[in-house]
KOLKE-274841 format. One record per residue (C-alpha): x, y, z. Coordinates in pm, whole numbers, plus 50000, padded with zeros to 5 digits. Layout:
BEGIN
XYZ ...
END
This chain:
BEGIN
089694479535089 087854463034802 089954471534471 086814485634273 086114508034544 089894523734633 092294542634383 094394571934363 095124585234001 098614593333964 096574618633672 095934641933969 099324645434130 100364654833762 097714684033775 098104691434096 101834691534035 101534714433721 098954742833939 102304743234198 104734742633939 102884770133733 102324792834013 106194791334163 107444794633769 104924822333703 104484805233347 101254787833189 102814767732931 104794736433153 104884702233004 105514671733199 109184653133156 109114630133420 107254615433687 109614599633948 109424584034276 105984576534281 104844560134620 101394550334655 101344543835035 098004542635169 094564530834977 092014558434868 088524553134967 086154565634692 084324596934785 087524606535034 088424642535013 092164646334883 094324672134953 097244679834766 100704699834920 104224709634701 107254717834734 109874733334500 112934706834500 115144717334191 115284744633904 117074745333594 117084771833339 113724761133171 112444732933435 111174729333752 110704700833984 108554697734242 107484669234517 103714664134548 102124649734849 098434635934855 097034638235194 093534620835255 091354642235527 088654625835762 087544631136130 090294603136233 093084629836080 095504636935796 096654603035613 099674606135348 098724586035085 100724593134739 104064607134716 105924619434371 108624638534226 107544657533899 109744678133658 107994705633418 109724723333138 108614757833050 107254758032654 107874791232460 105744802832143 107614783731915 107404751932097 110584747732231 112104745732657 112194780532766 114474798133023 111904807633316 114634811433613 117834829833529 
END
């Protein structure tokens, strides 16, 4: 796969990451505190359709951390081709970590 032409933006898994995160935390305001275990084990062809799957793997009082996996469709089948670990911390009104899980 010609360099210029294959990529996978570790930018996405951080979105999709935050829509998963969001959704299982029922809170808007998450910022990302790390971005772990990042695997990039397959080359993305440009134009491929990505499809992105979570799981919850760890809560704290304010955070949550999930696992992302980026799966690249086509007619030949389901390739995994990104892995990561992300943690979010929930952001109150006055800008500081709060508790989202009791």
């Amino acid at each position: 796969c010609d360099p210029t032409s294959c990529f996978m933006s570790s930018a996405w898994l951080d979105e999709a990451g935050y829509f998963f995160a969001a959704e299982t935390a029922k809170h808007d305001n998450l910022v990302t505190v790390a971005f772990e275990a990042v695997e990039f084990k397959e080359p993305v062809v440009a134009g491929a359709r990505i499809v992105f799957f979570g799981d919850e793997v760890k809560r704290g009082k304010s955070s949550i951390t999930v696992a992302i996996r980026a799966v690249q469709r086509s007619a030949k089948g389901d390739v995994e081709v990104t892995t990561a670990r992300i943690t979010y911390v929930a952001i109150g009104a006055d800008g500081r970590p709060s508790a989202i899980f009791a």
